[in-house]
Backbone atoms as SQL, in Angstrom:
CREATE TABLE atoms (id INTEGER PRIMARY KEY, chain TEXT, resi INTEGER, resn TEXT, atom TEXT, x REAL, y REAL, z REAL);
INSERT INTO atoms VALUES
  (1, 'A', 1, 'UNK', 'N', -29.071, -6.921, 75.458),
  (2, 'A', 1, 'UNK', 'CA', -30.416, -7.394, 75.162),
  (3, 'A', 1, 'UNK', 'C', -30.420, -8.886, 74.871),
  (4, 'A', 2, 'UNK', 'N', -29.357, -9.508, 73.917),
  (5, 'A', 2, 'UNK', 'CA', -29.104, -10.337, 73.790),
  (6, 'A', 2, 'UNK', 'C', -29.436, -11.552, 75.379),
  (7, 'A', 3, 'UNK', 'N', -28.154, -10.875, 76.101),
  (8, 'A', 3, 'UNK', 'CA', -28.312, -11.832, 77.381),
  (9, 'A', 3, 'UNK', 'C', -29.730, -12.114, 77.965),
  (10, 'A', 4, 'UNK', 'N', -29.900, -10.606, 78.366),
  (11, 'A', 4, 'UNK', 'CA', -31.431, -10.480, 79.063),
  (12, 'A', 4, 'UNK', 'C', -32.452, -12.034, 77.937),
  (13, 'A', 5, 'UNK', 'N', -32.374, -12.051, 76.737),
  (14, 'A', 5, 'UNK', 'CA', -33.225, -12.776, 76.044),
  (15, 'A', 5, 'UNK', 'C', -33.002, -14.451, 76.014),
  (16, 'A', 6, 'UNK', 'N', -31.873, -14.748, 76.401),
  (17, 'A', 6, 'UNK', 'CA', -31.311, -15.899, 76.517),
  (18, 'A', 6, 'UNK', 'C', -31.503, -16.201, 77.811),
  (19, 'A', 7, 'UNK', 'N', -31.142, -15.472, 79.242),
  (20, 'A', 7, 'UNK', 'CA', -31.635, -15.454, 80.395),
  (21, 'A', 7, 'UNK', 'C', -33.234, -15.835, 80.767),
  (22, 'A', 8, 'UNK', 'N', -33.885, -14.844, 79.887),
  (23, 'A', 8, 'UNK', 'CA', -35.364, -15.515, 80.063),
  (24, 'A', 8, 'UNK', 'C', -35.620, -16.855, 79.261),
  (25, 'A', 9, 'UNK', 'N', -35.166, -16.968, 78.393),
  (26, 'A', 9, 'UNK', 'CA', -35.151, -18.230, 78.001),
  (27, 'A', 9, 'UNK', 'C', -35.191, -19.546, 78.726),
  (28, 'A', 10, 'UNK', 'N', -33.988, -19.670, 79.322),
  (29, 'A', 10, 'UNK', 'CA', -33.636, -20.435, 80.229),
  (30, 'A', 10, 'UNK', 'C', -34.145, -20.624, 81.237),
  (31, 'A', 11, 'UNK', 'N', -34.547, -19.556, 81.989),
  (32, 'A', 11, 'UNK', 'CA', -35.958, -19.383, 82.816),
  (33, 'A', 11, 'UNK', 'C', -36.770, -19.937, 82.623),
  (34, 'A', 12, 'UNK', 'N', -37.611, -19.509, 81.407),
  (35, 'A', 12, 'UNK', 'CA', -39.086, -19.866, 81.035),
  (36, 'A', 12, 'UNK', 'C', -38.523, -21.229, 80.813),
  (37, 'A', 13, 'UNK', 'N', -37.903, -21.770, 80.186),
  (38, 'A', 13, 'UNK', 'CA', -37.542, -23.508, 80.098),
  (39, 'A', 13, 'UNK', 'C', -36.497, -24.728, 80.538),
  (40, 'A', 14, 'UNK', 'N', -37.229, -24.114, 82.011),
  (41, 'A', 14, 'UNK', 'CA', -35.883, -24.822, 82.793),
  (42, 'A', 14, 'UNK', 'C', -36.254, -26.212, 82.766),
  (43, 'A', 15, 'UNK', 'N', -37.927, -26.437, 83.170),
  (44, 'A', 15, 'UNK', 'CA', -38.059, -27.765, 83.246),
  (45, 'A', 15, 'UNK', 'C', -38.250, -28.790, 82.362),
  (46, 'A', 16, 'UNK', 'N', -38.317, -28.360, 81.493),
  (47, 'A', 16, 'UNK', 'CA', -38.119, -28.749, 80.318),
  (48, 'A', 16, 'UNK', 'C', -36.499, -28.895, 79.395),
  (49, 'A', 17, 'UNK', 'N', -35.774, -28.688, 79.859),
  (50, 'A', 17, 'UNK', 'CA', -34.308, -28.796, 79.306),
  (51, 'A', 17, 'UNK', 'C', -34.252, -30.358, 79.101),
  (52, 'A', 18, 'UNK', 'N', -33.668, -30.735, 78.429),
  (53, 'A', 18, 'UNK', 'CA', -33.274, -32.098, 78.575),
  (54, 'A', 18, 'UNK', 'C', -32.047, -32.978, 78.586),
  (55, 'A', 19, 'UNK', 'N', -31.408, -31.764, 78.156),
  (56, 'A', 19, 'UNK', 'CA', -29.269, -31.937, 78.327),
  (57, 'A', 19, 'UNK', 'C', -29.013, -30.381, 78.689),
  (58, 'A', 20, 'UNK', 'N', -27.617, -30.771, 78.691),
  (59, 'A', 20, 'UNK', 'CA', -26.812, -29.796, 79.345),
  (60, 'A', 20, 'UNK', 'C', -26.557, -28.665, 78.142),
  (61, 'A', 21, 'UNK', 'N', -26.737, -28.652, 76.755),
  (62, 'A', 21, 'UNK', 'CA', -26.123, -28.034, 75.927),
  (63, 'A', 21, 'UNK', 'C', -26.734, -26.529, 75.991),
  (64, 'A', 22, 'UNK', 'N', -28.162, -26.389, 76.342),
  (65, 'A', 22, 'UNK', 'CA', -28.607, -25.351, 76.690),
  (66, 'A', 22, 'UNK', 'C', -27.486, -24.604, 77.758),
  (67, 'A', 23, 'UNK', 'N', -27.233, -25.044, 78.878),
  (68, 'A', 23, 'UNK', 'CA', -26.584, -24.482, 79.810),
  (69, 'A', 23, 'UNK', 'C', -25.116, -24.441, 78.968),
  (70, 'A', 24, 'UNK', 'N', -24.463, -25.315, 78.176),
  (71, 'A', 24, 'UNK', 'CA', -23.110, -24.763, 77.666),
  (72, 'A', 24, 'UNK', 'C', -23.254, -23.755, 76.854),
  (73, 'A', 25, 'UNK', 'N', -24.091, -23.464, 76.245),
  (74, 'A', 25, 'UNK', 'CA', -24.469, -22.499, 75.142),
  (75, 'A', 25, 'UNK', 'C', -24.088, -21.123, 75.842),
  (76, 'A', 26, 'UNK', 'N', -25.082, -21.153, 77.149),
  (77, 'A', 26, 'UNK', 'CA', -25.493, -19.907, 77.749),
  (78, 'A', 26, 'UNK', 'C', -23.892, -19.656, 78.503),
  (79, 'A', 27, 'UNK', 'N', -23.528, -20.765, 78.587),
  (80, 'A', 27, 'UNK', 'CA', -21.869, -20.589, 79.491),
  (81, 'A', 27, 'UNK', 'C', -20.925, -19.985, 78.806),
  (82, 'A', 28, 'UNK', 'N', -21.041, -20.346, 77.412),
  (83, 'A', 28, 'UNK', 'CA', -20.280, -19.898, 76.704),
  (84, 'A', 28, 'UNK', 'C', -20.496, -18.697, 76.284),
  (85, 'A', 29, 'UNK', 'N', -21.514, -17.882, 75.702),
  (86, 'A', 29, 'UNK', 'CA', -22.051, -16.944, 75.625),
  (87, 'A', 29, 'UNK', 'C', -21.757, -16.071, 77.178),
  (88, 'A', 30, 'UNK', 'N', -22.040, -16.124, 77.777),
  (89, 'A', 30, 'UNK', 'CA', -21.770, -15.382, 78.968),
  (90, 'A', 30, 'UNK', 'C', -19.627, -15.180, 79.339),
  (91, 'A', 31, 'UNK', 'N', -19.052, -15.944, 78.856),
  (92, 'A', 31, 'UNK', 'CA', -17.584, -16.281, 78.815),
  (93, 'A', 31, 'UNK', 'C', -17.401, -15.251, 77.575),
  (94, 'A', 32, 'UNK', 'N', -17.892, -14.968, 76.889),
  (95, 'A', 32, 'UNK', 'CA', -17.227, -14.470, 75.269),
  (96, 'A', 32, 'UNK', 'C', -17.605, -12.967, 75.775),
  (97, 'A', 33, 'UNK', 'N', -18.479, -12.656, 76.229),
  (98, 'A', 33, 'UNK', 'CA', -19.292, -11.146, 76.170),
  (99, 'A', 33, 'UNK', 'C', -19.456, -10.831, 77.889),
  (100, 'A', 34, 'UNK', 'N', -18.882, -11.170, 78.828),
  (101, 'A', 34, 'UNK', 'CA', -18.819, -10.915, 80.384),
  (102, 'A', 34, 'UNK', 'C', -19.830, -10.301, 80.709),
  (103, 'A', 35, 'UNK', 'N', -20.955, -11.441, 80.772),
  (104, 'A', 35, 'UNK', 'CA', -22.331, -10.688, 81.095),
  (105, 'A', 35, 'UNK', 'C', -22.853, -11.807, 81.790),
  (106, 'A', 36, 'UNK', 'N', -24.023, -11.655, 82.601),
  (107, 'A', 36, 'UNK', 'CA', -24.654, -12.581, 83.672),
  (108, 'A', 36, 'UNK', 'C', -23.957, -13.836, 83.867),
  (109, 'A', 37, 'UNK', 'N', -22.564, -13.554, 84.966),
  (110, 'A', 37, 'UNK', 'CA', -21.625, -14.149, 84.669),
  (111, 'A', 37, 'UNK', 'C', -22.358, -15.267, 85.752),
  (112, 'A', 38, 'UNK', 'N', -22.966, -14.632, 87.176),
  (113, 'A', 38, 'UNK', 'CA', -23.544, -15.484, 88.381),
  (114, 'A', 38, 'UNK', 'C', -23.642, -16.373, 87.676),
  (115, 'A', 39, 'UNK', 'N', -25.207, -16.216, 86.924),
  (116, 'A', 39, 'UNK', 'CA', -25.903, -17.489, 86.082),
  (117, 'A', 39, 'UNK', 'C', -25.123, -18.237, 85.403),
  (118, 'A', 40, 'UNK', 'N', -24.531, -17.886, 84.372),
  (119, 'A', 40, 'UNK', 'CA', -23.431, -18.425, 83.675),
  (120, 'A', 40, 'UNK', 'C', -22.489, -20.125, 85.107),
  (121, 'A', 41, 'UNK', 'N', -21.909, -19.291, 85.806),
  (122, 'A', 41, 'UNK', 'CA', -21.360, -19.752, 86.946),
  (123, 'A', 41, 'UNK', 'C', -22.315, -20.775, 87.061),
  (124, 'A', 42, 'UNK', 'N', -23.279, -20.894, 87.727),
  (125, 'A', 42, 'UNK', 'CA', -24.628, -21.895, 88.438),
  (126, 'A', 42, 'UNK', 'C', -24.541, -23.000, 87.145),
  (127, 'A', 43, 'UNK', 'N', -24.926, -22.652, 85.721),
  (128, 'A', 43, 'UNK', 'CA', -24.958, -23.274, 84.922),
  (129, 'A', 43, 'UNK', 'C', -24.106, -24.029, 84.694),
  (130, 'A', 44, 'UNK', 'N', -22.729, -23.586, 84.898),
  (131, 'A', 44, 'UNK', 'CA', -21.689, -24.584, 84.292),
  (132, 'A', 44, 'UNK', 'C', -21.407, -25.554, 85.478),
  (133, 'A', 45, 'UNK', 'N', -21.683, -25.167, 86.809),
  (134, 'A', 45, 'UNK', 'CA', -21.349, -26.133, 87.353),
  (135, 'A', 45, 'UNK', 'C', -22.555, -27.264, 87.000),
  (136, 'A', 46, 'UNK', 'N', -24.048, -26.760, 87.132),
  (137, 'A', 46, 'UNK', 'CA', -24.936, -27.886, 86.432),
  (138, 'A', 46, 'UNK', 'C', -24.264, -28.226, 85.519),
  (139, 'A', 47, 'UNK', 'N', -23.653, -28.296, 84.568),
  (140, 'A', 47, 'UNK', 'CA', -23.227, -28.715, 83.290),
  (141, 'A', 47, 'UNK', 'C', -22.036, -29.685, 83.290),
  (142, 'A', 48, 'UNK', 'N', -20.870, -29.166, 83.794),
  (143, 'A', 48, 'UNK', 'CA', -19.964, -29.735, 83.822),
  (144, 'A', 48, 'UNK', 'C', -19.802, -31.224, 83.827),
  (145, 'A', 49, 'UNK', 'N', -20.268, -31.930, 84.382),
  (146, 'A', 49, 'UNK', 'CA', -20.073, -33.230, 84.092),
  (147, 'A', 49, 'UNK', 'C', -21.220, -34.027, 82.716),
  (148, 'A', 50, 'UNK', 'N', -21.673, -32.722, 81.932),
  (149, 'A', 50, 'UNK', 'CA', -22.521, -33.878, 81.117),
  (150, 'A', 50, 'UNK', 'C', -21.981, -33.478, 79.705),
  (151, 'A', 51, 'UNK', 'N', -22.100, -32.237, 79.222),
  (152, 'A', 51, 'UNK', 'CA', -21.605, -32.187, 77.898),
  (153, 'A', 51, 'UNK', 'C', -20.275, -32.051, 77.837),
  (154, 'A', 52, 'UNK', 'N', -19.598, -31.203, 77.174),
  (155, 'A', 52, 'UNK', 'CA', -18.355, -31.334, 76.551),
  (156, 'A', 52, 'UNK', 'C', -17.398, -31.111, 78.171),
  (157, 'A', 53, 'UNK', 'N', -17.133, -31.860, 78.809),
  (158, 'A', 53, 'UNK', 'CA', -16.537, -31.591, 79.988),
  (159, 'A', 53, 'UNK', 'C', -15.677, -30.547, 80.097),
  (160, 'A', 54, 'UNK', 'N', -14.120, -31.186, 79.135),
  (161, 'A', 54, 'UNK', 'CA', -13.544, -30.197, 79.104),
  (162, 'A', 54, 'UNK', 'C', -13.585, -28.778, 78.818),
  (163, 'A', 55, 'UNK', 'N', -14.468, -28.353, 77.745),
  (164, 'A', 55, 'UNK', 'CA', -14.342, -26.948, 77.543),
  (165, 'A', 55, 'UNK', 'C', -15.224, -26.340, 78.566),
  (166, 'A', 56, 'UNK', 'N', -16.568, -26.993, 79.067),
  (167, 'A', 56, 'UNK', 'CA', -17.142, -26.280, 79.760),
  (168, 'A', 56, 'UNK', 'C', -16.594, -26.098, 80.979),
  (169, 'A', 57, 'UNK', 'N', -15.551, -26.597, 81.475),
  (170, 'A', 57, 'UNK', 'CA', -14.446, -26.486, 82.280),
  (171, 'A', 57, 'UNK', 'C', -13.743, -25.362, 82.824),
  (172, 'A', 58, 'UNK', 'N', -13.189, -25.295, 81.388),
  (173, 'A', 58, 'UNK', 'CA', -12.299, -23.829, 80.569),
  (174, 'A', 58, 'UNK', 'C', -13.359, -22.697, 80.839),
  (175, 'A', 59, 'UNK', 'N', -14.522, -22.545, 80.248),
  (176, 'A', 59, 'UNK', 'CA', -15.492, -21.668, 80.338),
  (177, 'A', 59, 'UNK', 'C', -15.700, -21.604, 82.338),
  (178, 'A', 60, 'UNK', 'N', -16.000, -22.279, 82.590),
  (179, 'A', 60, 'UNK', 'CA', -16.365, -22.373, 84.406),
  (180, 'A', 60, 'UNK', 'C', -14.545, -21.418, 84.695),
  (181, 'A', 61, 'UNK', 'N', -14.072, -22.031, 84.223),
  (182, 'A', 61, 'UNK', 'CA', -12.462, -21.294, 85.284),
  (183, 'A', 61, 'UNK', 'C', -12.363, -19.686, 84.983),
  (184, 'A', 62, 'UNK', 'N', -12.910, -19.294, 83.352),
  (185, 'A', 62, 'UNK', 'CA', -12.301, -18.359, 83.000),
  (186, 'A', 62, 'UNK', 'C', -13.985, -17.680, 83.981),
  (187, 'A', 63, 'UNK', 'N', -14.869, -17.803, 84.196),
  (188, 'A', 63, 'UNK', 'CA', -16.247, -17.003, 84.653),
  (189, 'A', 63, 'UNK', 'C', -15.433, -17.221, 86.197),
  (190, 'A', 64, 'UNK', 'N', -15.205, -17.731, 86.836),
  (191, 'A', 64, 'UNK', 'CA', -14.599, -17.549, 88.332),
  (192, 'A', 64, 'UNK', 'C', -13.641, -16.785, 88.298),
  (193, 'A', 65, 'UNK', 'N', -12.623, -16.609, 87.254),
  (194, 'A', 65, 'UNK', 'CA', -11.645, -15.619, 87.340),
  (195, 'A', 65, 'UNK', 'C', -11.991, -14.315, 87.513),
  (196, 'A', 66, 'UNK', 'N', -13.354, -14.365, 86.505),
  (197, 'A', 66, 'UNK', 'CA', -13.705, -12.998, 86.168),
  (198, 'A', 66, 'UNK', 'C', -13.643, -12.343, 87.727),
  (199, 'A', 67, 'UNK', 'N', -14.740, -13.038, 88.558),
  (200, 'A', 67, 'UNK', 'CA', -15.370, -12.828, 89.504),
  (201, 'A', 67, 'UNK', 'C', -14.611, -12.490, 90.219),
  (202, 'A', 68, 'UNK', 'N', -13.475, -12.868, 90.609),
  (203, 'A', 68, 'UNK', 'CA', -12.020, -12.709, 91.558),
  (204, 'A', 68, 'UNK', 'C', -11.605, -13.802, 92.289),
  (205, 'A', 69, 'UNK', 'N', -12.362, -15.002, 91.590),
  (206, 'A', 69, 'UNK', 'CA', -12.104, -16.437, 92.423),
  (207, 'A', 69, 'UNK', 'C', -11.174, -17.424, 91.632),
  (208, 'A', 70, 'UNK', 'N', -9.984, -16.931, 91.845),
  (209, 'A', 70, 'UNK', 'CA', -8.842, -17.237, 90.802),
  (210, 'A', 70, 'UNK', 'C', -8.569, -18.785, 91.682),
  (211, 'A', 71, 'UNK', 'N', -8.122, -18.694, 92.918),
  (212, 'A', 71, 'UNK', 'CA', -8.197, -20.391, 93.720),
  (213, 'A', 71, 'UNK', 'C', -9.223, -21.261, 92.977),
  (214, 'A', 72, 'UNK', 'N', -10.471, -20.886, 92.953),
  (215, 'A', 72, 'UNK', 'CA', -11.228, -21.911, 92.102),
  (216, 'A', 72, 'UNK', 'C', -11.173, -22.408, 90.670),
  (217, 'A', 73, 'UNK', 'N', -10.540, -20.996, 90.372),
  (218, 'A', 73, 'UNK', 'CA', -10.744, -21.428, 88.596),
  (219, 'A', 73, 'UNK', 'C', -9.292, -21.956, 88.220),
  (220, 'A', 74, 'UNK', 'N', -8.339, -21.939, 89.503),
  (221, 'A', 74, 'UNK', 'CA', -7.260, -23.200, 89.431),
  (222, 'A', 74, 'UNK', 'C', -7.517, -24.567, 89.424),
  (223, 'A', 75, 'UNK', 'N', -7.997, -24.445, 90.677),
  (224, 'A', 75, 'UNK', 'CA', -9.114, -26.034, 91.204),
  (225, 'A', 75, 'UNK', 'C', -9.523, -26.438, 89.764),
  (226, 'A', 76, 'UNK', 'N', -10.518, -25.532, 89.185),
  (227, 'A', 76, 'UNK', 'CA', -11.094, -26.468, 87.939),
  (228, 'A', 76, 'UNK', 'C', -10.059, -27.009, 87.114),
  (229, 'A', 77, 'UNK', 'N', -9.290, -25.849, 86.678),
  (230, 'A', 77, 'UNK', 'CA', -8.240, -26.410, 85.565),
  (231, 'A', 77, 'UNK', 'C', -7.427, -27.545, 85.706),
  (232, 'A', 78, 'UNK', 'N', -7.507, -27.543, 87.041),
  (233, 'A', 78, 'UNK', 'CA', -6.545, -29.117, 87.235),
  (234, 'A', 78, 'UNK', 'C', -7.318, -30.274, 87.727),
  (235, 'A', 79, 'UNK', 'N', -8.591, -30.251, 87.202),
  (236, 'A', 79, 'UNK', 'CA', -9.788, -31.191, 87.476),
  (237, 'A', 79, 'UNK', 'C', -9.173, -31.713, 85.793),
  (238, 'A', 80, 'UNK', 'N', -9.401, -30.839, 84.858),
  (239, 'A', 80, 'UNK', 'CA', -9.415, -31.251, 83.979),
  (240, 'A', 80, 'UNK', 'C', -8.093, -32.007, 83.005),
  (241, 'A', 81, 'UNK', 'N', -6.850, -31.628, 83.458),
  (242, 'A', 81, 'UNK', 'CA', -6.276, -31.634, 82.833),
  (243, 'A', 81, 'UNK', 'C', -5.581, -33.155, 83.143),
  (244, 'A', 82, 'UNK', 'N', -6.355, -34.207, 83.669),
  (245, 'A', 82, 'UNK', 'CA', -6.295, -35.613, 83.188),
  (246, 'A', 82, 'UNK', 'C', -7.610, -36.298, 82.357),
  (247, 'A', 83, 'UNK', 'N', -8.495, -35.660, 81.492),
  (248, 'A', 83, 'UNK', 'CA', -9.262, -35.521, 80.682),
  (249, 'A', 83, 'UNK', 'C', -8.930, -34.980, 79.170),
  (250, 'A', 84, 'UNK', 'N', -7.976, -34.029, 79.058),
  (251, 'A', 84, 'UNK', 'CA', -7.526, -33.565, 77.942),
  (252, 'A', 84, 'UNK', 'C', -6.976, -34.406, 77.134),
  (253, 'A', 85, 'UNK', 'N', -7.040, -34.210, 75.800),
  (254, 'A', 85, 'UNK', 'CA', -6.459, -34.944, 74.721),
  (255, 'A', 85, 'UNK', 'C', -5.798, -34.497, 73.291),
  (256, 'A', 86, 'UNK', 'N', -6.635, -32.656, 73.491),
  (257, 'A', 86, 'UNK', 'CA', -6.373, -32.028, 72.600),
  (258, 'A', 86, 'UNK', 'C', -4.930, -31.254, 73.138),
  (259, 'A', 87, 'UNK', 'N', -4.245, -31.086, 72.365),
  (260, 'A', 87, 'UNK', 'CA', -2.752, -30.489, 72.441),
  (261, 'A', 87, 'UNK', 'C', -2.883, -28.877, 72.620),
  (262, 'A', 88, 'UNK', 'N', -4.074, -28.419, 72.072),
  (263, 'A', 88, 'UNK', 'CA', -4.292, -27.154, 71.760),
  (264, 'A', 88, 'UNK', 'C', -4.973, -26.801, 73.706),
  (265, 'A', 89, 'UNK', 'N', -6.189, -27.704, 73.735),
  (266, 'A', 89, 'UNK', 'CA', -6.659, -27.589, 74.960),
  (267, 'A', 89, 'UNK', 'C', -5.326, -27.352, 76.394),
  (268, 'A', 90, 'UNK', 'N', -4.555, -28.243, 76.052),
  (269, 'A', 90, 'UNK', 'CA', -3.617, -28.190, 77.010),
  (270, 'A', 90, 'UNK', 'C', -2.414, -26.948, 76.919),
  (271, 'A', 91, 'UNK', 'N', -2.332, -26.487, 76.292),
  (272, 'A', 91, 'UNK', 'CA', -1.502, -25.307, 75.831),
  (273, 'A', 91, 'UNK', 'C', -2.217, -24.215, 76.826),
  (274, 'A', 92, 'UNK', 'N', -3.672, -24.114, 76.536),
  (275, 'A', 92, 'UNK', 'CA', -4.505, -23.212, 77.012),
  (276, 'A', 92, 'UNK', 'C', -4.671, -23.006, 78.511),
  (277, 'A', 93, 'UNK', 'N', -4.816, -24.526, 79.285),
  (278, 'A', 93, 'UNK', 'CA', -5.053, -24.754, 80.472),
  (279, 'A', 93, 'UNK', 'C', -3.973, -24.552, 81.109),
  (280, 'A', 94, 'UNK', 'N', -2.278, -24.661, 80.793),
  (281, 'A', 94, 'UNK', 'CA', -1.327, -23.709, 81.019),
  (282, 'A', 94, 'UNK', 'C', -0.569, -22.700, 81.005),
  (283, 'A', 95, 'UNK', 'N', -1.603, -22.432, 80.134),
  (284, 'A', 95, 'UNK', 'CA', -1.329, -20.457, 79.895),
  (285, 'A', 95, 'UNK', 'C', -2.487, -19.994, 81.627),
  (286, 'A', 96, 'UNK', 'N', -3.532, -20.513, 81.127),
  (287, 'A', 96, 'UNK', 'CA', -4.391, -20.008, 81.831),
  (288, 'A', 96, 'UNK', 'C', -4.057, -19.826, 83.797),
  (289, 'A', 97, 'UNK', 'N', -3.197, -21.451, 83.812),
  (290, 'A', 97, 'UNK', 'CA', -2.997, -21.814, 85.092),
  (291, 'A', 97, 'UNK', 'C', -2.366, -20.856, 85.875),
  (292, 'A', 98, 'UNK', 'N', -1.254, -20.690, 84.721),
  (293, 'A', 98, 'UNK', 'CA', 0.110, -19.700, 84.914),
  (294, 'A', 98, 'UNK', 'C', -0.466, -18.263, 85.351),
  (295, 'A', 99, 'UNK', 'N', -1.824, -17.858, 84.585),
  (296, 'A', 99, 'UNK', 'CA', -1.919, -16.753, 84.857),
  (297, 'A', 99, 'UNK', 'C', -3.358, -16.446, 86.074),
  (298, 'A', 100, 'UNK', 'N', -3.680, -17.690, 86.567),
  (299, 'A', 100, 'UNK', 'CA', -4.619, -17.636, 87.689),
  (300, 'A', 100, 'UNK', 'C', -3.832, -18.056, 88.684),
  (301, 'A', 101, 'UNK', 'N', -2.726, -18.208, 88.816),
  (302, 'A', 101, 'UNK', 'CA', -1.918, -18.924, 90.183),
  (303, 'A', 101, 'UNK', 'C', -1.744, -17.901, 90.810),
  (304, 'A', 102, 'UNK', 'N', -2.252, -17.848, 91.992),
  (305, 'A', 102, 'UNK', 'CA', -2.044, -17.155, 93.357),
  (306, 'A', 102, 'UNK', 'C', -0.814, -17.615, 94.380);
């Protein structure tokens, strides 16, 4: 119910958004609870280059994995990982790599 309510949300106020954080919100939310992952997907790529790059990154690779598009959600991870700075972030993006490599 949750999703469904956040989904219309976003809907009803698309044109009106005015940053990306709406769309990381919903990215992230959709990443934690594997639900309207499409949208989720659409969003983060809108997103990706404006708010928190990196994590919404992380969030974009792990929603393509879901999907079975593990080549892509490689692609992303190594978009990012001359952007990283956090030690923790990078730990993650090679766990993750390791375990999306085809």
């Amino acid at each position: 119910r949750g999703a469904r309510y956040f989904d219309d949300w976003m809907i009803k106020n698309k044109e009106t958004i005015d940053s990306d954080w709406p769309y990381f919100y919903y990215v992230k939310y959709a990443t934690l609870y594997k639900v309207r992952m499409e949208n989720a997907i659409a969003y983060a790529y809108k997103a990706e280059n404006g708010c928190d790059k990196v994590e919404i990154r992380i969030f974009l690779a792990k929603l393509l994995h879901e999907t079975g598009d593990d080549h892509k959600a490689v692609e992303k991870l190594k978009e990012v990982i001359p952007i990283i700075s956090n030690p923790e972030e990078k730990k993650e993006i090679d766990r993750l790599m390791e375990e999306y490599s085809v």
